[in-house]
C-alpha positions in Angstrom: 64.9 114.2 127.5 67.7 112.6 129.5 68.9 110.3 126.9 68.7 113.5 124.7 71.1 115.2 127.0 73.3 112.2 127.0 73.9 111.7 123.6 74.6 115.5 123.1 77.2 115.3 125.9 79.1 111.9 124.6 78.5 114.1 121.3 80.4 117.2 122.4 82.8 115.2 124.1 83.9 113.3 121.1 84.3 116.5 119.2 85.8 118.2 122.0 88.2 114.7 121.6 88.6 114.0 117.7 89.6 117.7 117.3 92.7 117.8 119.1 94.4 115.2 116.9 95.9 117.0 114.3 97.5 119.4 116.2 98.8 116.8 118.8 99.9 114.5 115.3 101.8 118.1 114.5 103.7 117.8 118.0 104.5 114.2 117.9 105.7 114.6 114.4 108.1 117.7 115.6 109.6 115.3 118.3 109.8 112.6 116.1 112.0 114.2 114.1 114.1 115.8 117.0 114.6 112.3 118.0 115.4 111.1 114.2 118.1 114.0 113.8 119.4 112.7 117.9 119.8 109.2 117.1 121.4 110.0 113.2 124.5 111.1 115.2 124.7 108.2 117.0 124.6 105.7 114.0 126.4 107.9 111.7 129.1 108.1 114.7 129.2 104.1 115.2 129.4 103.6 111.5 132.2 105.7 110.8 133.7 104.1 113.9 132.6 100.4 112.2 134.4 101.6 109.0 137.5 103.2 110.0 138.5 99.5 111.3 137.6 98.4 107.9 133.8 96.5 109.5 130.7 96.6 108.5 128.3 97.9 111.2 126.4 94.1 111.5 130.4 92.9 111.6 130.8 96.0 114.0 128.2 94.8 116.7 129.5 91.1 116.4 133.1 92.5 117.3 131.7 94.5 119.9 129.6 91.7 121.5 132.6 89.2 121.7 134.7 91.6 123.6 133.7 90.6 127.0 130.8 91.5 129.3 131.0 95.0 129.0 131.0 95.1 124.8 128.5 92.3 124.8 126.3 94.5 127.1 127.3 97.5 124.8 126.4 95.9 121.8 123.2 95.0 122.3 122.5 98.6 123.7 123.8 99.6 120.2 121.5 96.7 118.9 118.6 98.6 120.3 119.3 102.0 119.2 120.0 101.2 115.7 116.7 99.3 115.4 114.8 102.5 117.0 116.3 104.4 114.8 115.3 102.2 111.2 112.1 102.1 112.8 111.8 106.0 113.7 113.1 106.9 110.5 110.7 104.9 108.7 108.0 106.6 111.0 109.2 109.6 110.4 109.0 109.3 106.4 105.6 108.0 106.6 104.4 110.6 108.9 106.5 113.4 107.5 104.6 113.2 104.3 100.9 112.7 105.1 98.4 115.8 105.9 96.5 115.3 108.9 94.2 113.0 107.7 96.4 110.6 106.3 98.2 111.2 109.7 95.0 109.5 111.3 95.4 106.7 108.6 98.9 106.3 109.9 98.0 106.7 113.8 100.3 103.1 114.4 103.2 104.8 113.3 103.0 107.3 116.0 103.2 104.4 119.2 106.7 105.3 120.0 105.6 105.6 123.8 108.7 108.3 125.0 108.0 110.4 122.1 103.9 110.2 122.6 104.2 110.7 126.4 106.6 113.6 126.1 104.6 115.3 122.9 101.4 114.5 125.5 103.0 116.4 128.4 103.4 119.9 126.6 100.2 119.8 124.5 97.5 122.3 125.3 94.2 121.8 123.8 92.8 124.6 122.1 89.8 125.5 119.9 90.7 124.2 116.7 89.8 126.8 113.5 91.3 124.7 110.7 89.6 122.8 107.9 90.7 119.4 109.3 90.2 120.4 113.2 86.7 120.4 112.3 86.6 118.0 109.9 87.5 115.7 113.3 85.4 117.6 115.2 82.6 116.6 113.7 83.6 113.2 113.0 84.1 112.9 117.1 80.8 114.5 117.2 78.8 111.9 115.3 81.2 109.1 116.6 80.8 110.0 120.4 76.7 110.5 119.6 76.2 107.3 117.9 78.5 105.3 120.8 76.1 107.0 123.3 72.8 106.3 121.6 73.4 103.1 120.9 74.3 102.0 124.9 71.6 103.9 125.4 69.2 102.4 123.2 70.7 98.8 124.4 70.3 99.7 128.5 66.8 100.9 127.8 65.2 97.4 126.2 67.4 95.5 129.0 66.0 98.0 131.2 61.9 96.9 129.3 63.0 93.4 129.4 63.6 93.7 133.1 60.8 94.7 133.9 58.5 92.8 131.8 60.0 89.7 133.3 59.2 90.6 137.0 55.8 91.5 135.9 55.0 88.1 134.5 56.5 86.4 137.5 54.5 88.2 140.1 51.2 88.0 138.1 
């Protein structure tokens, strides 16, 4: 009856779980593409800058870092932006694209940890009355029941094993 409980629980809790995702895959997608449209101004900004001195922006950076501490350090700042922003615009495309099932297909894509931590911070669980929200829901469900049964099932025979061992020994 216990174990019964149990696995209901882990069930409802994986339900509970699973069902949040494509509403939170929503948010991070929103934010993703705040941060796309943020960074485009910044590359857009430092290619028109690379161009109007006649440089490509790979040329651009190279300038930049043999200009002394300061551009070297500002250069590979710029380094690191640009690559965040090929690889958030990629992201983005991907994700932009896909319903939320392929979304959970995709789930790499969204490991950009500011944008996850800040989409985490203003999402609010609620019941979810959509198709897919309990299309997850019950894939949680059976996910969280079958994790629970079969721990359950394995501490049970270690459980019978145990015992059957001391009562050999003492006999």
């Amino acid at each position: 009856m216990i174990l019964r409980a149990l696995t209901l629980a882990a069930g409802v809790t994986g339900a509970a779980g699973a069902s949040q995702f494509p509403e939170f895959s929503q948010q991070y997608v929103q934010r993703l593409g705040g941060a796309v449209d943020e960074l485009s101004r910044f590359v857009e900004e430092f290619d028109a800058d690379a161009a109007q001195v006649g440089l490509s922006r790979d040329a651009a950076l190279k300038d930049l870092a043999e200009g002394g501490a300061m551009g070297a350090q500002r250069a590979e700042t710029m380094g690191r932006t640009l690559a965040r922003y090929d690889r958030l615009s990629a992201d983005l495309t991907a994700l932009s694209a896909a319903g939320p099932f392929t979304r959970a297909y995709y789930a790499g894509r969204m490991g950009d940890n500011e944008i996850a931590e800040r989409a985490w911070a203003t999402f609010r669980p609620a019941m979810p009355l959509t198709f897919e929200g309990v299309t997850f829901a019950g894939f949680g469900f059976f996910t969280g029941w079958i994790a629970a049964a079969g721990l359950l099932s394995l501490v049970r025979r270690l459980f019978r094993r145990g015992q059957g061992g001391r009562a050999a020994s003492t006999a």
